[in-house]
mmCIF file of the N, C-alpha and C atoms, coordinates in Angstrom:
data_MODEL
# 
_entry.id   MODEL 
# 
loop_
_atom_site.group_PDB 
_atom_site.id 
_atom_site.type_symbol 
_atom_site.label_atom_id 
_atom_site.label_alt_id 
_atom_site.label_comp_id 
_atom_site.label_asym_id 
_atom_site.label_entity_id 
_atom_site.label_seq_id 
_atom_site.pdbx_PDB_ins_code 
_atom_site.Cartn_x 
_atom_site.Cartn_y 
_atom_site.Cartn_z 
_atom_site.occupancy 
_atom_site.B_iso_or_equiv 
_atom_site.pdbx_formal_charge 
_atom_site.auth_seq_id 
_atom_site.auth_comp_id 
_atom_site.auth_asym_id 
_atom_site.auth_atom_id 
_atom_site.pdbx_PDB_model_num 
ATOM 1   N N  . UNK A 1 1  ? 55.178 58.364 83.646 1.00 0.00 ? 1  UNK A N  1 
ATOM 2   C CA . UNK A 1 1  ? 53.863 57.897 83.984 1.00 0.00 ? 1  UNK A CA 1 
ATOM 3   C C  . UNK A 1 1  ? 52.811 58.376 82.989 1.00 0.00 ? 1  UNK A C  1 
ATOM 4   N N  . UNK A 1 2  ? 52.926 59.374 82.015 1.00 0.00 ? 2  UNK A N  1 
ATOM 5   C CA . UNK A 1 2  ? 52.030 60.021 81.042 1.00 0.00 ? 2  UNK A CA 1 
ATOM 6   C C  . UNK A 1 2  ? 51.624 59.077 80.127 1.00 0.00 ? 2  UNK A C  1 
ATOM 7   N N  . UNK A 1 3  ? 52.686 58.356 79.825 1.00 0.00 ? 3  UNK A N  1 
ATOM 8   C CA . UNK A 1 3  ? 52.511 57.243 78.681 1.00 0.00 ? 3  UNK A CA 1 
ATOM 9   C C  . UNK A 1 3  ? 51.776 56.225 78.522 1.00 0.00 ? 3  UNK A C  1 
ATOM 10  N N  . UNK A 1 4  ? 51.511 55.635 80.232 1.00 0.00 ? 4  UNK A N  1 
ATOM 11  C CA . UNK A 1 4  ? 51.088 54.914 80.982 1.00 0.00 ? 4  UNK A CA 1 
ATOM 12  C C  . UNK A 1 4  ? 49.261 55.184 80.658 1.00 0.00 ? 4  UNK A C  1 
ATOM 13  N N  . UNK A 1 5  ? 48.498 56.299 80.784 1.00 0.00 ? 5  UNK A N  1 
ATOM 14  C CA . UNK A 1 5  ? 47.937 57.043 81.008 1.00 0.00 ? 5  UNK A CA 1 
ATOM 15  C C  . UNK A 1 5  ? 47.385 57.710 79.634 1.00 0.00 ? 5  UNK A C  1 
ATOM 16  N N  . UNK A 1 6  ? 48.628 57.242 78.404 1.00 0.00 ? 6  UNK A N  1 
ATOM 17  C CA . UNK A 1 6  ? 48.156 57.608 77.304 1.00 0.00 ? 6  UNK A CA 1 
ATOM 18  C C  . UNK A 1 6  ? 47.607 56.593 76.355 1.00 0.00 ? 6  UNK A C  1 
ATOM 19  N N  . UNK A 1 7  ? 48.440 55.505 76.557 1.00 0.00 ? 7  UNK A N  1 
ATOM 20  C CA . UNK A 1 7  ? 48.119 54.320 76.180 1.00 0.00 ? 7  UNK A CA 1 
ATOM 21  C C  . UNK A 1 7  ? 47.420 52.871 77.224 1.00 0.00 ? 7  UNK A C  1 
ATOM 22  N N  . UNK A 1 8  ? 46.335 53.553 77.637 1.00 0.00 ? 8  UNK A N  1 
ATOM 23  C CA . UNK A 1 8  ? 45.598 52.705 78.814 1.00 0.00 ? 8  UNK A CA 1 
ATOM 24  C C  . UNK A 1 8  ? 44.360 52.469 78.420 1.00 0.00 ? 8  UNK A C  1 
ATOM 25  N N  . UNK A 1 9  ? 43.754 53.727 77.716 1.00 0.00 ? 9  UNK A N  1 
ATOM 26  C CA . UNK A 1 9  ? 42.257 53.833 76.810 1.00 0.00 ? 9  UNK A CA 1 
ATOM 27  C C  . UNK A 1 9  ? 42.554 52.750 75.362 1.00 0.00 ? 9  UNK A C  1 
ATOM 28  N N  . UNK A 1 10 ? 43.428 52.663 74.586 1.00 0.00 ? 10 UNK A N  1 
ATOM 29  C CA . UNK A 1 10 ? 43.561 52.094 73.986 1.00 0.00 ? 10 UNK A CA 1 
ATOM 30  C C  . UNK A 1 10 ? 43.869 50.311 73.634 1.00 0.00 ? 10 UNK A C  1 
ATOM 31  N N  . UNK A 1 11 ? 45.140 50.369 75.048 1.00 0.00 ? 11 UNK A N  1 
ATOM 32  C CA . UNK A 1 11 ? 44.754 49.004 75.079 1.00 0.00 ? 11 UNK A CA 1 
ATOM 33  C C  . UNK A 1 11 ? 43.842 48.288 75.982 1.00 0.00 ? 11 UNK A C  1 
ATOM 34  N N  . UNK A 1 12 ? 42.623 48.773 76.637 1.00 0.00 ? 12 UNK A N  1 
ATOM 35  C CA . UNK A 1 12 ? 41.563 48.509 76.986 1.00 0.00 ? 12 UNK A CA 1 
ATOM 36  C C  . UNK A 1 12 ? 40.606 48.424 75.860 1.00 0.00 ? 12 UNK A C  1 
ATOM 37  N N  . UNK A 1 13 ? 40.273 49.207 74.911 1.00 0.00 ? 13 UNK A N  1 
ATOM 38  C CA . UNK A 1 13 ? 39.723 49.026 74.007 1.00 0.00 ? 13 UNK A CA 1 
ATOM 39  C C  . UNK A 1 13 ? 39.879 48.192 72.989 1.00 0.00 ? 13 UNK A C  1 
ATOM 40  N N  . UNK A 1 14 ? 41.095 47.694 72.829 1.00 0.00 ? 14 UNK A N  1 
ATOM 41  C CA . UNK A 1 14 ? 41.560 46.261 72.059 1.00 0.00 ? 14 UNK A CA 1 
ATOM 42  C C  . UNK A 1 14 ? 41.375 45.125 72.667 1.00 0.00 ? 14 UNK A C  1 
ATOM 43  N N  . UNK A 1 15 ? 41.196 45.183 73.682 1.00 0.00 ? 15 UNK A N  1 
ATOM 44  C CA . UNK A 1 15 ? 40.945 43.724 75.176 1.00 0.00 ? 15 UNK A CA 1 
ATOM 45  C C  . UNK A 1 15 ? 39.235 43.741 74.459 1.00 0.00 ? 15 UNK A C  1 
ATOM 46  N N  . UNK A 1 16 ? 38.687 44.418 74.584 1.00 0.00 ? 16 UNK A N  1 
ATOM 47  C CA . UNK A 1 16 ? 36.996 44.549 74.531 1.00 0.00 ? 16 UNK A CA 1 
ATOM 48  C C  . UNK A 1 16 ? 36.855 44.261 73.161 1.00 0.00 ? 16 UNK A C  1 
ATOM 49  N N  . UNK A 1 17 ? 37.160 44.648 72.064 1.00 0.00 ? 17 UNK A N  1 
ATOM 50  C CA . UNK A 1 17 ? 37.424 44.395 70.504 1.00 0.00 ? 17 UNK A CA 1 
ATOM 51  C C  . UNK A 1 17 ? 37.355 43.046 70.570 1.00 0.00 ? 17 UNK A C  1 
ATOM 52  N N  . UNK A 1 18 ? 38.731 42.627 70.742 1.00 0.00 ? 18 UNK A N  1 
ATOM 53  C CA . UNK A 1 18 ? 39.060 41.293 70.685 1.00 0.00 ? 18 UNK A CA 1 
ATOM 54  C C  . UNK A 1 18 ? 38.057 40.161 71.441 1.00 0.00 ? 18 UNK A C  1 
ATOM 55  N N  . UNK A 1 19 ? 37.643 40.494 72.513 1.00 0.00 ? 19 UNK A N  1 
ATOM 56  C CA . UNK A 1 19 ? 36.496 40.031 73.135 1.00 0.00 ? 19 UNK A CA 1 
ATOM 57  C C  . UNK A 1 19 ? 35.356 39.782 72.696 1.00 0.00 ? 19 UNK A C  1 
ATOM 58  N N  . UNK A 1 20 ? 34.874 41.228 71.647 1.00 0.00 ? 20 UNK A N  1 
ATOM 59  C CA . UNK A 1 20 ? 33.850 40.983 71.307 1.00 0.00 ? 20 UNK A CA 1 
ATOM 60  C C  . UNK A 1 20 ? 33.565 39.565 69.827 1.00 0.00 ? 20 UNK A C  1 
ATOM 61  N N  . UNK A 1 21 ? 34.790 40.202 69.079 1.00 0.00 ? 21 UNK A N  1 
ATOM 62  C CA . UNK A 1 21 ? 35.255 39.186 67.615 1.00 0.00 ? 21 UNK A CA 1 
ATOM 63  C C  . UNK A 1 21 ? 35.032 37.838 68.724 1.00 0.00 ? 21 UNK A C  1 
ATOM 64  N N  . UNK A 1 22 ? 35.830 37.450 69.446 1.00 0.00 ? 22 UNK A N  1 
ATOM 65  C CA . UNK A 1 22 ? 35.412 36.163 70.414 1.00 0.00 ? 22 UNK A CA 1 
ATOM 66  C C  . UNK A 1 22 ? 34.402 35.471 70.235 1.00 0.00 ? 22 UNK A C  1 
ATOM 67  N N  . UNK A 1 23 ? 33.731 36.497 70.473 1.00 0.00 ? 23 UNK A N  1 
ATOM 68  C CA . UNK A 1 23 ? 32.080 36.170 71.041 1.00 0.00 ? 23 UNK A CA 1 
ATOM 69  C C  . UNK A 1 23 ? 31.122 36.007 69.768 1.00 0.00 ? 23 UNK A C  1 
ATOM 70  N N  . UNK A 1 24 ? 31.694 36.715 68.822 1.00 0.00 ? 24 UNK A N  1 
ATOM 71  C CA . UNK A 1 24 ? 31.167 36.410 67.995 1.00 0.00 ? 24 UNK A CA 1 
ATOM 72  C C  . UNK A 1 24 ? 31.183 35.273 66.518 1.00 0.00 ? 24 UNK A C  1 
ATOM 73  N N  . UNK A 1 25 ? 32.306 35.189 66.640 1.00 0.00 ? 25 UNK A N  1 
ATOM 74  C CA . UNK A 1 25 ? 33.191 34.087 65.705 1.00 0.00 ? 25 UNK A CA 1 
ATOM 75  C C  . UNK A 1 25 ? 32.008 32.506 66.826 1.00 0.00 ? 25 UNK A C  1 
ATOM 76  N N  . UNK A 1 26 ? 32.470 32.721 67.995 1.00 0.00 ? 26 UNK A N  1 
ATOM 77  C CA . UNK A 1 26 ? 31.827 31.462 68.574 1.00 0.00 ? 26 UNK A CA 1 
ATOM 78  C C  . UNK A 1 26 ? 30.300 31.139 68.706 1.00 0.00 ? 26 UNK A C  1 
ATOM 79  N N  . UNK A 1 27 ? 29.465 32.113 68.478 1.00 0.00 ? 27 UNK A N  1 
ATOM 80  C CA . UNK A 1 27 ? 27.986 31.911 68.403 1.00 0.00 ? 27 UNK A CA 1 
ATOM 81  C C  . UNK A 1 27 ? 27.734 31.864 67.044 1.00 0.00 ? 27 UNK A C  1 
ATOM 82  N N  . UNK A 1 28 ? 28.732 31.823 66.170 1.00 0.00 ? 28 UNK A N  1 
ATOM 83  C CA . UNK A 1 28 ? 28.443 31.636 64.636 1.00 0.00 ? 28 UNK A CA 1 
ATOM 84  C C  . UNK A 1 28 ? 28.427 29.981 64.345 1.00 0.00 ? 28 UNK A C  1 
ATOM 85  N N  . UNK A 1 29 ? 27.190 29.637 63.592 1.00 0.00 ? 29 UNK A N  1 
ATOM 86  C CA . UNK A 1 29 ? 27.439 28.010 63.533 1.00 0.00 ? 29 UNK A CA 1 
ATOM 87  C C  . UNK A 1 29 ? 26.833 26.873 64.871 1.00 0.00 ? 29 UNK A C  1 
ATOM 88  N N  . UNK A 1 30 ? 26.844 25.969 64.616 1.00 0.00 ? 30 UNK A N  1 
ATOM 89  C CA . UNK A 1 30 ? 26.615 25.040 65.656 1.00 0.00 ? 30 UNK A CA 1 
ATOM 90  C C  . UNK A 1 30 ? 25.512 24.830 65.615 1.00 0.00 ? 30 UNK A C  1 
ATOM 91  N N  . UNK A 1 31 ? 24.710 24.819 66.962 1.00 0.00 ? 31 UNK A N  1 
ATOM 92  C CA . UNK A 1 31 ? 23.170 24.330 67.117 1.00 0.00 ? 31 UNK A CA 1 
ATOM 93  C C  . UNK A 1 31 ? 22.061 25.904 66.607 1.00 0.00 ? 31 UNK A C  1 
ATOM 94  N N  . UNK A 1 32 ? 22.996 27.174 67.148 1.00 0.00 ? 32 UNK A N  1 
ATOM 95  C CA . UNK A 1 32 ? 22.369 28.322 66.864 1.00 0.00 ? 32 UNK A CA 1 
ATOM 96  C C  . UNK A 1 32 ? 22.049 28.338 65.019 1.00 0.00 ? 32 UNK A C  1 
ATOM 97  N N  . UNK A 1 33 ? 22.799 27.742 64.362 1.00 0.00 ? 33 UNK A N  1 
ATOM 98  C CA . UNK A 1 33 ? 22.676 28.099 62.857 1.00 0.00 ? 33 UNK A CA 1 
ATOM 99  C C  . UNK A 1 33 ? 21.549 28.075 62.297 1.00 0.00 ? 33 UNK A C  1 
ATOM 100 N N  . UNK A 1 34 ? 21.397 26.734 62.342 1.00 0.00 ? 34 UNK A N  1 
ATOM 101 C CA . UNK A 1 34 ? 19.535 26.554 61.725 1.00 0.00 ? 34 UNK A CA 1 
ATOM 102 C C  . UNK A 1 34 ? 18.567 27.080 62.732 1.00 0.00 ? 34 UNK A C  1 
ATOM 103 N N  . UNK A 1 35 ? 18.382 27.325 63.476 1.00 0.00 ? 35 UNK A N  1 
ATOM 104 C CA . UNK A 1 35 ? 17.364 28.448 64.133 1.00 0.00 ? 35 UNK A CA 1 
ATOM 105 C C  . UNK A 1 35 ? 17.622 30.049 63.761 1.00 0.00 ? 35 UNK A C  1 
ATOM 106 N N  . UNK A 1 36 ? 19.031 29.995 63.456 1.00 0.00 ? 36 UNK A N  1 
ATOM 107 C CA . UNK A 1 36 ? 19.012 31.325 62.567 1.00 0.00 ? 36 UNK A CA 1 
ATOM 108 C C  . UNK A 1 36 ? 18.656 31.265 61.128 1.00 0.00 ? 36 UNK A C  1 
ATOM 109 N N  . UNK A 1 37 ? 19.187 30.167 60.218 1.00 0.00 ? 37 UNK A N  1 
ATOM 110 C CA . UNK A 1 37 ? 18.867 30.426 58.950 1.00 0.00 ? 37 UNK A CA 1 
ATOM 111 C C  . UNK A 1 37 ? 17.542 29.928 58.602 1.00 0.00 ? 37 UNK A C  1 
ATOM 112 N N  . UNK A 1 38 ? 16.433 29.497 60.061 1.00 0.00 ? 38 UNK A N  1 
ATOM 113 C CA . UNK A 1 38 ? 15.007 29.017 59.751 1.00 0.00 ? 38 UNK A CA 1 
ATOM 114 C C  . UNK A 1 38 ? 14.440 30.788 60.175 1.00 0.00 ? 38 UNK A C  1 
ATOM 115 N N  . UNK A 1 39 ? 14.928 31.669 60.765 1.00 0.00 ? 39 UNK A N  1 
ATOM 116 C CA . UNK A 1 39 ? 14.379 32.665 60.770 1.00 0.00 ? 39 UNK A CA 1 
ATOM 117 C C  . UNK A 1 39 ? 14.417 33.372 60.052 1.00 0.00 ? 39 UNK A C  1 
ATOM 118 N N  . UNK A 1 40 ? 15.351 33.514 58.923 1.00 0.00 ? 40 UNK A N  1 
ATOM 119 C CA . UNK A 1 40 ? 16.137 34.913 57.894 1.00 0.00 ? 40 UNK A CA 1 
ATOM 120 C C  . UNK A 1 40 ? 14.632 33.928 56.793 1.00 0.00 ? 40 UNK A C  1 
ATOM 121 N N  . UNK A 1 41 ? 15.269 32.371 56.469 1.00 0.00 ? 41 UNK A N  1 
ATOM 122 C CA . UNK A 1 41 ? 14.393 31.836 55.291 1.00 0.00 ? 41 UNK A CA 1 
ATOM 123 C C  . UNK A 1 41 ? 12.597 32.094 55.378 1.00 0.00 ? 41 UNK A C  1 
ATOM 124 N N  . UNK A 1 42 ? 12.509 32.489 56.462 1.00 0.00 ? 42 UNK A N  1 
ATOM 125 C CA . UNK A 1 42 ? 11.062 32.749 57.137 1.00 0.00 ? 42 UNK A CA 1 
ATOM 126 C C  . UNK A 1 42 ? 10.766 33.884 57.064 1.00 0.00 ? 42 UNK A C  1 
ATOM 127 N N  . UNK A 1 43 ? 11.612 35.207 56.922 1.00 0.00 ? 43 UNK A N  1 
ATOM 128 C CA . UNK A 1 43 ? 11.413 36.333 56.753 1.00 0.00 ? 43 UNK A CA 1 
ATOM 129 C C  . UNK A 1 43 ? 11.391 36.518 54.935 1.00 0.00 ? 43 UNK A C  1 
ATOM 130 N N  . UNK A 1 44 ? 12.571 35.760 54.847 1.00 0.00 ? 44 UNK A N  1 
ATOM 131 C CA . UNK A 1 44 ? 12.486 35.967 53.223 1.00 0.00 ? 44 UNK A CA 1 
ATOM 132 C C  . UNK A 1 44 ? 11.492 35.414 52.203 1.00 0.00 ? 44 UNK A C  1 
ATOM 133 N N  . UNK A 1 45 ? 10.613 34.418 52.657 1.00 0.00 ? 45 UNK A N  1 
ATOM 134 C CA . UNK A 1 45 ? 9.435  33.528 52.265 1.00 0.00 ? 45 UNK A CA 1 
ATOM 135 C C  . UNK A 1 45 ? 8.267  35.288 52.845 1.00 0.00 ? 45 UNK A C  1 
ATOM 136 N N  . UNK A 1 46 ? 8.845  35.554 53.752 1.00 0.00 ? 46 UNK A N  1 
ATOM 137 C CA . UNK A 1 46 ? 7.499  36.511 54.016 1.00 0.00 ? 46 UNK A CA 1 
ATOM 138 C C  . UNK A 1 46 ? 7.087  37.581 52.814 1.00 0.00 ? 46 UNK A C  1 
ATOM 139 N N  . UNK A 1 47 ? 8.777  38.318 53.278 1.00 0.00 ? 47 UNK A N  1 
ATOM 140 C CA . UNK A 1 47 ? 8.774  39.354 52.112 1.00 0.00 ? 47 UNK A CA 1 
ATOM 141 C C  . UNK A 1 47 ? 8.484  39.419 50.420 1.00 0.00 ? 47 UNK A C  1 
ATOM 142 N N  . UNK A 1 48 ? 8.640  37.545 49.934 1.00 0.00 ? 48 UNK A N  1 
ATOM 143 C CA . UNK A 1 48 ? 8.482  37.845 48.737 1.00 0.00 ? 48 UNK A CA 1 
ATOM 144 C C  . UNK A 1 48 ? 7.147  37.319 48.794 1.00 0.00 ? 48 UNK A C  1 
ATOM 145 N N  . UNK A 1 49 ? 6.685  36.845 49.659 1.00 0.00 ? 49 UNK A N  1 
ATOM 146 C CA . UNK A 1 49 ? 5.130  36.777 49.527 1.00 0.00 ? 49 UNK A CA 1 
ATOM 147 C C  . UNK A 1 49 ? 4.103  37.820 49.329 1.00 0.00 ? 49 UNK A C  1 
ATOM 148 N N  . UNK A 1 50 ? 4.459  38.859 50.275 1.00 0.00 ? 50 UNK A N  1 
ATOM 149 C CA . UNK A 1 50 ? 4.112  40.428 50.402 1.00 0.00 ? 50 UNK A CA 1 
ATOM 150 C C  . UNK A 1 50 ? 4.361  40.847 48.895 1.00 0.00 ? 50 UNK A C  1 
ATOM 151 N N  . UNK A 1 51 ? 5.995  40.898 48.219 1.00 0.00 ? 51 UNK A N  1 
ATOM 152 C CA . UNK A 1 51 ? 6.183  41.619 47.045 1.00 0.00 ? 51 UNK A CA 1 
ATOM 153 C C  . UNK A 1 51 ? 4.753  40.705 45.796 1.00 0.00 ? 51 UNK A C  1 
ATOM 154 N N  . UNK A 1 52 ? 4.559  39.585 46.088 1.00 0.00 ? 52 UNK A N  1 
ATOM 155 C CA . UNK A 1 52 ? 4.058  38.973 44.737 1.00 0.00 ? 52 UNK A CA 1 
ATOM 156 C C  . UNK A 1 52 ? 2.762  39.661 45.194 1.00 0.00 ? 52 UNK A C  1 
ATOM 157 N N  . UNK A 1 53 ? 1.895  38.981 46.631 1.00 0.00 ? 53 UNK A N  1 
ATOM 158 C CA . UNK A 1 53 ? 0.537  39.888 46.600 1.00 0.00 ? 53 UNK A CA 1 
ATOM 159 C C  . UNK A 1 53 ? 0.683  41.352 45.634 1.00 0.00 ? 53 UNK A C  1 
ATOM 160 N N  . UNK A 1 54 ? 1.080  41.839 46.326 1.00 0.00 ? 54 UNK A N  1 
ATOM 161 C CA . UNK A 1 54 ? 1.146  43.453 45.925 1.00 0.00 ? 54 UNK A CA 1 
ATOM 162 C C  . UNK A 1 54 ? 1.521  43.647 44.438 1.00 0.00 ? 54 UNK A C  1 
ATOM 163 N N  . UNK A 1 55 ? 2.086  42.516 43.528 1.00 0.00 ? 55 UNK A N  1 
ATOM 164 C CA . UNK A 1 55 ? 2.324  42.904 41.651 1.00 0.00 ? 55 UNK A CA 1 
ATOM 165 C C  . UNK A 1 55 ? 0.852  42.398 41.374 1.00 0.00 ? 55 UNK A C  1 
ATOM 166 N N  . UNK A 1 56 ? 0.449  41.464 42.238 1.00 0.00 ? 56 UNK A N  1 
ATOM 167 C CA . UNK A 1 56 ? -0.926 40.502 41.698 1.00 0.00 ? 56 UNK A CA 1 
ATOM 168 C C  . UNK A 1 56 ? -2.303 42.133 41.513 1.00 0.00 ? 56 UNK A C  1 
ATOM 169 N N  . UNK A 1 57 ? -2.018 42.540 42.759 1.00 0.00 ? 57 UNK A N  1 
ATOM 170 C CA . UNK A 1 57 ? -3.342 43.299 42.581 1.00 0.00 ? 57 UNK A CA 1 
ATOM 171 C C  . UNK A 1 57 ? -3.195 44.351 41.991 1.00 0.00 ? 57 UNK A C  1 
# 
């Protein structure tokens, strides 16, 4: 029964792993994409806006 008990934390933690890769492989792409890559291109339009102000003055 030790074994049982030794290897129980572990393959619980591969169930949840694997679960999570799941979850994430599947919210990658689809309708979520361009609302993600309109937010990153929106941050990155920010930041180099910020960097040019700031060489200008």
């Amino acid at each position: 029964m030790d074994y049982v008990s030794a290897l129980l934390p572990p393959v619980v933690m591969a169930v949840f792993f694997i679960g999570l890769i799941r979850v994430i492989v599947k919210t990658q792409g689809g309708s979520n994409k361009a609302k993600e890559d309109a937010a990153v291109d929106a941050a990155l339009a920010r930041a180099d806006g910020t960097r040019a102000a700031n060489t200008e003055a």
